[in-house]
MILUM-458304 format. One line per field, with one value per residue: residue number from 1; residue in one letter; x, y, z of N, C-alpha, C, CB in turn. Coordinates in Angstrom, 2 decimals. Each point is the difference from the previous one (the first is absolute). Glycine has a CB too. Layout:
<atoms>
num	[NUM:...]
residu	[a:...]
n.u	[X:...]
n.v	[Y:...]
n.w	[Z:...]
ca.u	[X:...]
ca.v	[Y:...]
ca.w	[Z:...]
c.u	[X:...]
c.v	[Y:...]
c.w	[Z:...]
cb.u	[X:...]
cb.v	[Y:...]
cb.w	[Z:...]
</atoms>
This chain:
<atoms>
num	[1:2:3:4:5:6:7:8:9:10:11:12:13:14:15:16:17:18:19:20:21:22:23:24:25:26:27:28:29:30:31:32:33:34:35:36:37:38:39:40:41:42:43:44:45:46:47:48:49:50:51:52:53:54:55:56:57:58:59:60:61:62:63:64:65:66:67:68:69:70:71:72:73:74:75:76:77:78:79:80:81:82:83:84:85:86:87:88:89:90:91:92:93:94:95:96:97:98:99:100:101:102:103:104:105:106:107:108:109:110:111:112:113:114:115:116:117:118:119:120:121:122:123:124:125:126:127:128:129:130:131:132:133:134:135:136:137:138:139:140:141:142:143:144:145:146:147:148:149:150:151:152:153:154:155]
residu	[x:x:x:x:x:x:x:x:x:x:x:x:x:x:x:x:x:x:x:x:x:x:x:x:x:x:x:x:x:x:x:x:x:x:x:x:x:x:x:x:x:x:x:x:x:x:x:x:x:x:x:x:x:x:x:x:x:x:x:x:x:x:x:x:x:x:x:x:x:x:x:x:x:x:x:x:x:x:x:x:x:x:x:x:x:x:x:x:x:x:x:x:x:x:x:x:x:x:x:x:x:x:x:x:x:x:x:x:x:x:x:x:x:x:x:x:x:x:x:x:x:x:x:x:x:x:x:x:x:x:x:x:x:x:x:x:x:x:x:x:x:x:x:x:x:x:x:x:x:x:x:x:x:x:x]
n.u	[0.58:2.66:-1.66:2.47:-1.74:-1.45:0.80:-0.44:-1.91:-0.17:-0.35:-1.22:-1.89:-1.44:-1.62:2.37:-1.44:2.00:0.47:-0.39:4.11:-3.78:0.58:-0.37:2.73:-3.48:-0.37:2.56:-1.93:-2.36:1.60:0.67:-3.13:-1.02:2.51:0.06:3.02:2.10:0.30:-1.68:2.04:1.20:-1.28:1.12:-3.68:1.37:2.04:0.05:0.97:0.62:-0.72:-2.14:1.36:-1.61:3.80:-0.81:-2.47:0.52:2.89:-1.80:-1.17:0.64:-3.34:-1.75:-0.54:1.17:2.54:-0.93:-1.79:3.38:2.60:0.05:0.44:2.54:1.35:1.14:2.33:1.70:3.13:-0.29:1.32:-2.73:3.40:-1.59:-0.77:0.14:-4.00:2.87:0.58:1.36:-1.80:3.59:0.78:-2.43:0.87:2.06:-3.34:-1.62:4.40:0.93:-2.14:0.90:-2.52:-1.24:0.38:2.40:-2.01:0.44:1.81:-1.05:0.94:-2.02:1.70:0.23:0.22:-0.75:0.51:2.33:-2.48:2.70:-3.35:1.71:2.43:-3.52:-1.68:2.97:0.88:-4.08:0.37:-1.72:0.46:-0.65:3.25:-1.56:0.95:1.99:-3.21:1.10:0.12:1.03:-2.67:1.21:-2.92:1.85:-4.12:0.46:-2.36:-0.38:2.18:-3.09:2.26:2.68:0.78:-2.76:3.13]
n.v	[-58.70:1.87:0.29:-1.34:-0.92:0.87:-3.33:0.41:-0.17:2.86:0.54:-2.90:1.35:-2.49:0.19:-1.09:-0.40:-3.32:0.44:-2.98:1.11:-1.05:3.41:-0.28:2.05:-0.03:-0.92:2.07:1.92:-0.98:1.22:3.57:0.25:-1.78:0.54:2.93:-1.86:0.97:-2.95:-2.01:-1.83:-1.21:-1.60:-2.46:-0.20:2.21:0.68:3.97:-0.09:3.47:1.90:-0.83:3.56:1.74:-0.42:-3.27:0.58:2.31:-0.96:-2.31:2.79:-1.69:0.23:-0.12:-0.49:-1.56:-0.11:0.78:-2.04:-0.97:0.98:-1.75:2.38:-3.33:2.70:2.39:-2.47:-0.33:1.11:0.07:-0.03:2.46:0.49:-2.40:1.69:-1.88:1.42:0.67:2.20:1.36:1.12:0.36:-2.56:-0.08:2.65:-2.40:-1.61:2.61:0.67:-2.74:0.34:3.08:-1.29:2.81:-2.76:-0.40:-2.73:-0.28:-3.23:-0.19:-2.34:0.69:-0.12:2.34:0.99:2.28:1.90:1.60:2.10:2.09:0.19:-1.52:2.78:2.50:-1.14:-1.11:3.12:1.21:-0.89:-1.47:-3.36:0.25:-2.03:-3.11:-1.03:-3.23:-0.54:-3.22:0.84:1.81:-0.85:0.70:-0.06:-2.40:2.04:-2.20:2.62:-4.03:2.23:1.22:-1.64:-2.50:0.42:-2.32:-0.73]
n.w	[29.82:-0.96:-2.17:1.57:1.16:-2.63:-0.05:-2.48:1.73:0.73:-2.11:-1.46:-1.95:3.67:-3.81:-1.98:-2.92:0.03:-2.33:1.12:-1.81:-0.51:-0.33:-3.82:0.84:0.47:3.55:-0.05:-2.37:2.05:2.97:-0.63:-0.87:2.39:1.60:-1.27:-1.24:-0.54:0.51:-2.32:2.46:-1.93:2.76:-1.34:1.59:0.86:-2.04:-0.39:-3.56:-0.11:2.05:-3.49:0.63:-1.80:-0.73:-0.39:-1.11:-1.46:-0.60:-1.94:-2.01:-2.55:-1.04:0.68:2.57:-2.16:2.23:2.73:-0.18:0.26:3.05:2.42:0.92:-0.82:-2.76:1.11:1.68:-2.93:2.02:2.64:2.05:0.98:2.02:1.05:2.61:1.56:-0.13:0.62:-2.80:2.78:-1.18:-1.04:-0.47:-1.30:-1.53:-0.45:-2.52:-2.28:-0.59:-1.14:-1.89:-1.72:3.59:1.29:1.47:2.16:-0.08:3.17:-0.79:3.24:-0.47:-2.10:-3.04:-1.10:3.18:-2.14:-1.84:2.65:-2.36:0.60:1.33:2.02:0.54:0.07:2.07:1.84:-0.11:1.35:3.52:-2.70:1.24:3.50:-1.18:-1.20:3.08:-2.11:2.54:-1.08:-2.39:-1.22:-0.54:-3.00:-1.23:-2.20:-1.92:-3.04:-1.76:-1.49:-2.39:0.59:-2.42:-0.16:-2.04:-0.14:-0.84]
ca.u	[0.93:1.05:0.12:0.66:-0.37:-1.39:0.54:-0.64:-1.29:-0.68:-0.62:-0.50:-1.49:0.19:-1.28:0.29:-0.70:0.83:-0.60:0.71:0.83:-0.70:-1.16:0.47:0.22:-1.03:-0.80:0.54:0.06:-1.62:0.10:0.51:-0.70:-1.47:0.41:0.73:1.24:1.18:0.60:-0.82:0.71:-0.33:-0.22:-0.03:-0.52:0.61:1.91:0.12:0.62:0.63:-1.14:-0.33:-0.41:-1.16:0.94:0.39:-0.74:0.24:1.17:0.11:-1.16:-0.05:-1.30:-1.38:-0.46:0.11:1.20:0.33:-1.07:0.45:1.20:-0.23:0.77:1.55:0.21:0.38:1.19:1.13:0.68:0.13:0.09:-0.96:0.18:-0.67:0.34:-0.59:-0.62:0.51:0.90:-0.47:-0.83:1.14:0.12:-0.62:0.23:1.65:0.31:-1.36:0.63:0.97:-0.88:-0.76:-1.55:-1.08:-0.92:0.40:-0.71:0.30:-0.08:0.43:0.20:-1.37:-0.52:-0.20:-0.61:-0.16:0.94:0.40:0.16:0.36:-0.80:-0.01:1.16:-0.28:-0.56:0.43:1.50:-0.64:-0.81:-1.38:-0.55:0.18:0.42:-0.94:0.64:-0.04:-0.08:-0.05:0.32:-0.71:-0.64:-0.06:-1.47:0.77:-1.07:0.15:-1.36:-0.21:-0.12:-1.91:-0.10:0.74:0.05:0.07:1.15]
ca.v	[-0.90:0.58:-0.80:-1.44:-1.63:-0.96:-1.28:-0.22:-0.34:1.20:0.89:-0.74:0.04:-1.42:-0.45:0.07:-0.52:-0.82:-0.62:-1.68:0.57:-0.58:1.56:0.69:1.49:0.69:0.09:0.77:1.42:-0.16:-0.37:1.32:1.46:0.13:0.20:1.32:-0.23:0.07:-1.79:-0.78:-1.44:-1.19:-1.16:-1.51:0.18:0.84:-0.20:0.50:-0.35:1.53:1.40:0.32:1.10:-0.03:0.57:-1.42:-0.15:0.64:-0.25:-1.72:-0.33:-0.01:-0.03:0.72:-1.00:-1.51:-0.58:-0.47:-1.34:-1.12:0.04:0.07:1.58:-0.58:0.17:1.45:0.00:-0.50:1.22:0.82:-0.42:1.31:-0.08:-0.25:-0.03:-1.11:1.00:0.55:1.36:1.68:0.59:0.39:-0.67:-0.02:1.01:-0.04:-1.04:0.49:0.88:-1.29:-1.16:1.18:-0.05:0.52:-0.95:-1.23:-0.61:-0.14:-1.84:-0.57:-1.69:-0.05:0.73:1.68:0.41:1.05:0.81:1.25:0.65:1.11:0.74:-0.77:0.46:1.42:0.64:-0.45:1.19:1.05:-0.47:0.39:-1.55:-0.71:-0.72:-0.71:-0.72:-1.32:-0.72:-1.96:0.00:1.06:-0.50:0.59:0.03:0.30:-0.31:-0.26:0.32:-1.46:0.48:-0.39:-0.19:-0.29:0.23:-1.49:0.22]
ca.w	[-0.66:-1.18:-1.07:-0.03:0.62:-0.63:-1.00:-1.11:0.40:0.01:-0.58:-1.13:-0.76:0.39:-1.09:-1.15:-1.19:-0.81:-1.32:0.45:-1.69:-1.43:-0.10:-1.32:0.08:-0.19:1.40:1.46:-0.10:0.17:1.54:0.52:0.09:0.87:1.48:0.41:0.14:-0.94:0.39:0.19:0.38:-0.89:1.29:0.03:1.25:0.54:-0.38:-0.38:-0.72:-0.51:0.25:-1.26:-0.17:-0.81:-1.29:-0.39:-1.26:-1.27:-0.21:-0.65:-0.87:-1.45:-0.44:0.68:1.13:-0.81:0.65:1.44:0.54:-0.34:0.55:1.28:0.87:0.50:-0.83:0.00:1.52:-0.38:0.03:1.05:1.73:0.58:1.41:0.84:1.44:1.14:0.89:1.05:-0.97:-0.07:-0.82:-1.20:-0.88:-0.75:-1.03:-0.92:-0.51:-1.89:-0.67:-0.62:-1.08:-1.30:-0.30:0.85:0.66:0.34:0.55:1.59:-0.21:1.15:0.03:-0.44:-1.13:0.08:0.82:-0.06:-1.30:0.40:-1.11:0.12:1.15:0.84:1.06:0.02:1.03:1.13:-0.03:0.20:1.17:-0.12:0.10:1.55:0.16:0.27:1.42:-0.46:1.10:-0.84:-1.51:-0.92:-0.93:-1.38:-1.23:-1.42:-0.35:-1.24:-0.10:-1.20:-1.09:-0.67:-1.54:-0.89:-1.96:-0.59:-0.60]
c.u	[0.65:-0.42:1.21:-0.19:-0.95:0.68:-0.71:-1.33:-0.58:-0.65:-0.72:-1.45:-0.27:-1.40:0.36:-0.37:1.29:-0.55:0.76:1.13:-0.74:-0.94:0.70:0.45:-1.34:-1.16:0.47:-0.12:-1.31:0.37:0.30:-1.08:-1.06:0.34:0.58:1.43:1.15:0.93:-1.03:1.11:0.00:0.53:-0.62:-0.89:0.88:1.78:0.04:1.13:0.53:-1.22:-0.11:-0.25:-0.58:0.92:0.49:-0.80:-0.27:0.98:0.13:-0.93:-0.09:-1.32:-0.92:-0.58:0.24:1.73:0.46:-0.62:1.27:1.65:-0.32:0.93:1.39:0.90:0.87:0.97:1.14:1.37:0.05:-0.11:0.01:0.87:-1.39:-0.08:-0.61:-1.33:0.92:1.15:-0.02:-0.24:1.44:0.93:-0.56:0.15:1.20:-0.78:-1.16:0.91:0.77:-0.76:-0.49:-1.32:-0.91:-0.51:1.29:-1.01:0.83:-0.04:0.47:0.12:-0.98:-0.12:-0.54:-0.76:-0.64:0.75:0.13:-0.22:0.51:-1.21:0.32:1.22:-0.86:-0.68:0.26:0.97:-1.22:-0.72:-1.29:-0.44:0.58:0.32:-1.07:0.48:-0.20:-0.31:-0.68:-0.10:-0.30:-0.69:-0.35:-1.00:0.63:-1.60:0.31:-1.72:0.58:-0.02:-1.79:0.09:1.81:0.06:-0.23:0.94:-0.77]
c.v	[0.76:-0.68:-1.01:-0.81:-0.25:-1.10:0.14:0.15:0.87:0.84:-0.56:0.23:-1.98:-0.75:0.36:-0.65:-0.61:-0.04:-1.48:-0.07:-0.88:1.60:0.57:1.29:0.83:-0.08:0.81:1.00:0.25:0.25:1.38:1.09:-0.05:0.32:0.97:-0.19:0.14:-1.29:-0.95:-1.34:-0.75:-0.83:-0.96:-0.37:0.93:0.79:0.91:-0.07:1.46:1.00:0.58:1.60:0.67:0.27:-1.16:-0.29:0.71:0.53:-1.47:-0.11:0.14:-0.90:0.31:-0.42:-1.12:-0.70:0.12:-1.04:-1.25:-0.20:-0.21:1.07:-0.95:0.41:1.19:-0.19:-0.57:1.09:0.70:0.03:1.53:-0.31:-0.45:0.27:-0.49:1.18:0.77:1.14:1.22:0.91:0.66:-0.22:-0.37:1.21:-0.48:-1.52:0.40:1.06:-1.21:-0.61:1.09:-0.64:0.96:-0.70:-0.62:-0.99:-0.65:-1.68:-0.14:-1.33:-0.57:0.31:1.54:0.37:1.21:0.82:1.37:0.73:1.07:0.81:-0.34:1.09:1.71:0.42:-0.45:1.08:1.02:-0.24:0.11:-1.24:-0.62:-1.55:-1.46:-1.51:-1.76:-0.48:-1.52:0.28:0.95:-0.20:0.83:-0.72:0.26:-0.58:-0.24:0.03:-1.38:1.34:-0.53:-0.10:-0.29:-0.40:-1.32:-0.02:-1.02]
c.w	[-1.16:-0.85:-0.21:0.43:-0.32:-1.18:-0.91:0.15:0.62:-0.47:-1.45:-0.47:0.56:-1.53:-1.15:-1.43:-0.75:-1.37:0.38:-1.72:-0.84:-0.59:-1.45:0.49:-0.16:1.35:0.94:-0.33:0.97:1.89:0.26:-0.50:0.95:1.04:0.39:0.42:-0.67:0.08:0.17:0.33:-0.71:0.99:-0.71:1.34:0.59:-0.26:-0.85:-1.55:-0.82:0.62:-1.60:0.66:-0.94:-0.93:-0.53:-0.80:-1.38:-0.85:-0.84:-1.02:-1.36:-0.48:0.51:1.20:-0.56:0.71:1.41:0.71:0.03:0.60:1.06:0.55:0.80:-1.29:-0.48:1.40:-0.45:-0.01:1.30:1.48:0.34:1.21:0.38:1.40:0.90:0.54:0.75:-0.70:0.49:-0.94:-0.76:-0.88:-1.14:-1.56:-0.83:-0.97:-1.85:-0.98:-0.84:-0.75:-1.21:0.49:1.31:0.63:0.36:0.81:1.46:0.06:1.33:-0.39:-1.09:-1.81:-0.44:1.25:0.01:-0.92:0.91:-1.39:0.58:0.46:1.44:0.91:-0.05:0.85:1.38:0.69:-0.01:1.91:-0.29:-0.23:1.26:-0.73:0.08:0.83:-0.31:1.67:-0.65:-1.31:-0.59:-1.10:-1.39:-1.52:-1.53:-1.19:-1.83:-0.62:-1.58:-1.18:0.17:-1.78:-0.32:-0.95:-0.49:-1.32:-1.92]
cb.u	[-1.38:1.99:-1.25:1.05:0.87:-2.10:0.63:1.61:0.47:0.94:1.70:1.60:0.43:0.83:-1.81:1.23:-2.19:0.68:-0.24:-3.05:2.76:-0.49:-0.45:-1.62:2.37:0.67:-0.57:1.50:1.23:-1.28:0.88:2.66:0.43:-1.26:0.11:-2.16:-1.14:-0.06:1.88:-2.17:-0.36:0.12:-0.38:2.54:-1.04:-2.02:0.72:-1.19:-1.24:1.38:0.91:-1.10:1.20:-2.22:0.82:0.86:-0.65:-1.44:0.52:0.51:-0.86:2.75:0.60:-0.55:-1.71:-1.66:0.49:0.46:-2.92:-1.85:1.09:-0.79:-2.92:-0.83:-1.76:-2.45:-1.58:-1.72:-0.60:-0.44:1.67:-2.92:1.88:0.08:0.76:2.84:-1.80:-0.55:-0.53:0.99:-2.74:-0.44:0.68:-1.12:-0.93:2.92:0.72:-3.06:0.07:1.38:-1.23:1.75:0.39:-0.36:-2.54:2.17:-1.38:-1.33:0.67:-0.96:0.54:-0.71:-0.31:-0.15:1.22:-0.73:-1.13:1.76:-1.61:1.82:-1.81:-0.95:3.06:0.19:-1.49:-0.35:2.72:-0.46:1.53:0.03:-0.10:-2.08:1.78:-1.17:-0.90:1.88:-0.24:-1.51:-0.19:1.44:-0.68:2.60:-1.96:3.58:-1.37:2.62:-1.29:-2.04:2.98:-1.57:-2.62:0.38:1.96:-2.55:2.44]
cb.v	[-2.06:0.58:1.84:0.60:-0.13:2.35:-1.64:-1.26:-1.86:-0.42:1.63:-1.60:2.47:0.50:0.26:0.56:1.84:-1.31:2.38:-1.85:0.56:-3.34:1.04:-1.11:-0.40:-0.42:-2.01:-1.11:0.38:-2.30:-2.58:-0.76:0.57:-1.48:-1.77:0.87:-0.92:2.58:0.73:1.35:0.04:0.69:1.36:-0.29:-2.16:-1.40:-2.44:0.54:-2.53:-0.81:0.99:-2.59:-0.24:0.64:2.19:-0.73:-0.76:0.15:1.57:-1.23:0.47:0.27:-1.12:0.33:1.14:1.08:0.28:1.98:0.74:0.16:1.18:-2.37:2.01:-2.37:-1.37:1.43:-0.43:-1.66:0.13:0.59:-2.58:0.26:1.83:-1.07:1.43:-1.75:-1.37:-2.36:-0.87:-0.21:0.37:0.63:-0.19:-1.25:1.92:0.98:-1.89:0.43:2.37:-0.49:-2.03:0.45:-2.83:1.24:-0.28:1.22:-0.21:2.57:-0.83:1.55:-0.19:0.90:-2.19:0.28:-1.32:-0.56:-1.06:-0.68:-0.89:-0.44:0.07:-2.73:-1.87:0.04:0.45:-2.37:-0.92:0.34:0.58:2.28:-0.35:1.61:1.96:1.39:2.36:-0.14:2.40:-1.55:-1.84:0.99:-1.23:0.69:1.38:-0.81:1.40:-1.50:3.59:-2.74:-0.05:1.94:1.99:0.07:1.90:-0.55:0.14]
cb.w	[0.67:0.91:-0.76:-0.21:1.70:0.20:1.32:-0.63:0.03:0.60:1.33:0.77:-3.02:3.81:1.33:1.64:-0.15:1.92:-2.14:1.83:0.52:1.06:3.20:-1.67:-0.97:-2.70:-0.26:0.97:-2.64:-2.61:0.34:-0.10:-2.34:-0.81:0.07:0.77:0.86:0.27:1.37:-1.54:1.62:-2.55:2.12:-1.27:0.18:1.28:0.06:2.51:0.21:-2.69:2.91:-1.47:1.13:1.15:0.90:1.73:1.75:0.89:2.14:2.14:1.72:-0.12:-0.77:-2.04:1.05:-3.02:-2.04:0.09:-1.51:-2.13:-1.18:0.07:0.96:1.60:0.21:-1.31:1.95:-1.33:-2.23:-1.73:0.37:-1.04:0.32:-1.56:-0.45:1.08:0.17:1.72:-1.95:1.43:1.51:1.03:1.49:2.42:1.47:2.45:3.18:1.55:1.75:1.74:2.15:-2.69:-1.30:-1.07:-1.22:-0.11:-2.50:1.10:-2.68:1.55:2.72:2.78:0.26:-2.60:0.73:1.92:-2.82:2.04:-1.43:-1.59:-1.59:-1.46:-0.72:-1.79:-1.59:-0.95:-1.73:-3.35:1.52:-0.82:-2.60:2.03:0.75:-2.15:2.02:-2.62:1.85:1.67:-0.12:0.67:2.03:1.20:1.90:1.01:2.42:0.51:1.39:1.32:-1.42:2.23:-0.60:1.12:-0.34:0.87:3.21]
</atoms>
């Protein structure tokens, strides 16, 4: 298979780590670092509402834990509109649409709701041939995980 007729959903990160937007700037940092990530979703059950990144967050960041605890991360989406792409997107549209935007992620939404995220790894190791294709047969099932806070700053 080419890299041009591969799709979104092909090559998408399908398990992915949310945050929900009541969450503080200090959980989604917490959440990216543990989960080894750089995009963290901001979801409504399933309904997507932006893509936080780690430059967004350390781009918003003022004072200490004390004051982030007490902000929400819906807060940091205000303003901004991320592209988005269907699954069935070809994969080089996709590339055209993260250059046009300046970002590195895009998220994947269908009818259902997010479905997934393309990252500039995602298109790299598709143009390297070094990520097999991942063949959509019926559903696709996607894992979107949310680690609880264990402590938090009492205010």
């Amino acid at each position: 298979m080419s890299v041009e007729t591969l799709t979104a959903e092909q090559v998408m990160s399908r398990v992915l780590v949310a945050v929900r937007p009541e969450e503080s700037p200090l959980m989604a940092w917490e959440l990216m670092r543990r989960a080894e990530v750089h995009h963290l979703p901001v979801v409504d059950g399933q309904r997507l509402l932006g893509i936080l990144t780690r430059e967004d967050l350390a781009g918003s960041w003022s004072g200490g834990p004390r004051e982030q605890s007490k902000r929400q991360v819906r807060s940091l989406l205000e303003g901004e509109r991320r592209p988005r792409v269907r699954p069935d997107c070809p994969l080089p549209r996709v590339a055209a649409v993260m250059l046009d935007a300046g970002c590195d992620a895009v998220p994947v939404v269908a009818a259902e709701g997010l479905v997934g995220l393309v990252t500039a790894r995602d298109v790299l190791m598709a143009v390297a041939g070094r990520a097999a294709a991942r063949e959509v047969a019926g559903e696709v099932v996607t894992g979107m995980f949310h680690l609880e806070p264990v402590l938090r700053v009492k205010e």
